[in-house]
C-alpha positions as CSV (number, residue, x, y, z in Angstrom):
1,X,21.3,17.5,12.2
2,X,19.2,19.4,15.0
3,X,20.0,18.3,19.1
4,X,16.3,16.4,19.0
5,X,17.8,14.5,15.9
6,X,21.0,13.8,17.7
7,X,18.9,12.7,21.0
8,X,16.8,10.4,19.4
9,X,19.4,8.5,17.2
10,X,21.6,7.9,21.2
11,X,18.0,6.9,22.3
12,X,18.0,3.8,19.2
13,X,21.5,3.1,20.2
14,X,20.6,3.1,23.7
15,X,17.2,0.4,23.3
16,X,18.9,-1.7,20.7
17,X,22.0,-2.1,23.5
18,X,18.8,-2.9,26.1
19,X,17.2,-5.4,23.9
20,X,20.3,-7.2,23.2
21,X,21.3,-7.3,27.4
22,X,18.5,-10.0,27.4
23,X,17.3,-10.8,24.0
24,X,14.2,-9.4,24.2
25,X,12.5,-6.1,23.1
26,X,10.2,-5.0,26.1
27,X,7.4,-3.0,24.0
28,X,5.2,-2.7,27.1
29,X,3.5,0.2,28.2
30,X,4.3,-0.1,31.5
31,X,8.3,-0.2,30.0
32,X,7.1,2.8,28.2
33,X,5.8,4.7,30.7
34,X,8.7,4.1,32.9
35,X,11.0,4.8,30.5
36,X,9.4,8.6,29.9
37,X,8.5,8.9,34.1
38,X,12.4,8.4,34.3
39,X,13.1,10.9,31.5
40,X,10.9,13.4,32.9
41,X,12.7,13.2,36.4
42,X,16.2,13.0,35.1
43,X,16.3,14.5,32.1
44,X,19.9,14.3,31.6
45,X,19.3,10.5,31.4
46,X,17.7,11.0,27.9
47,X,15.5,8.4,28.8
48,X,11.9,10.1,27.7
49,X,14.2,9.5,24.1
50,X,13.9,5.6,25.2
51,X,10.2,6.0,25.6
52,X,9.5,7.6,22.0
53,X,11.8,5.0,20.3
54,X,10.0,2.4,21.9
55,X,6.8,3.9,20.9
56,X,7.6,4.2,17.7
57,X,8.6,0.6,17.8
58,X,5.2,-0.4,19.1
59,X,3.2,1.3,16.3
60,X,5.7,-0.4,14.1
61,X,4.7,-3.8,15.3
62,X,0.8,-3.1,15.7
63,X,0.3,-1.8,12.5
64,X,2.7,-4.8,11.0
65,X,-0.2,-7.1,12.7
66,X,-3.1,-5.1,11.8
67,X,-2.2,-5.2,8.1
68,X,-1.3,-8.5,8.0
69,X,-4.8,-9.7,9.9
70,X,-6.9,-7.2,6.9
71,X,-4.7,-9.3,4.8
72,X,-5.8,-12.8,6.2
73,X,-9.4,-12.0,6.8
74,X,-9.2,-10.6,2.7
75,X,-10.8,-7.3,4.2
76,X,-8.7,-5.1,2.2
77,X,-10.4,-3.4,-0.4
78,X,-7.7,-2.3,-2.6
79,X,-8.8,1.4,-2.0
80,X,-6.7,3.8,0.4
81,X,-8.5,4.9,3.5
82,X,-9.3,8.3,4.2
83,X,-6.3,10.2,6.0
84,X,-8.6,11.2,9.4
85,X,-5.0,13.0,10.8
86,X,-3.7,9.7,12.2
């Protein structure tokens, strides 16, 4: 396992522990930027880590709602979208 792949899977340990401490899981992008101005300035804090996991997370739950939405409208075609790099 490579030192990026051992940084991030602290970093999921490290938000899962946050998100339990109060019950909720802050996706916000202020919490996100925070999280990576922190990282950036303390590196040894690993908290730029924080901020991808909880990125990551965030795309997670937007495209969850996205999907469900094209389902509830019955916009989806049944035909795969064109890959644009994204």
């Amino acid at each position: 396992m490579s030192a990026f792949d051992n940084e991030m899977g602290r970093a999921r340990r490290r938000v899962a522990d946050f998100d339990k401490a109060d019950g909720f899981a802050d996706r916000s992008l202020h919490t996100v930027r925070c999280a990576l101005e922190a990282g950036l300035r303390h590196p040894e804090t690993g908290a730029q880590f924080d901020a991808l996991i909880m990125l990551e997370d965030l795309h997670r739950c937007i495209r969850a709602e996205v999907q469900h939405e094209i389902a509830r409208l019955g916009l989806h075609t049944g035909r795969k979208a064109a890959n644009n790099g994204n």
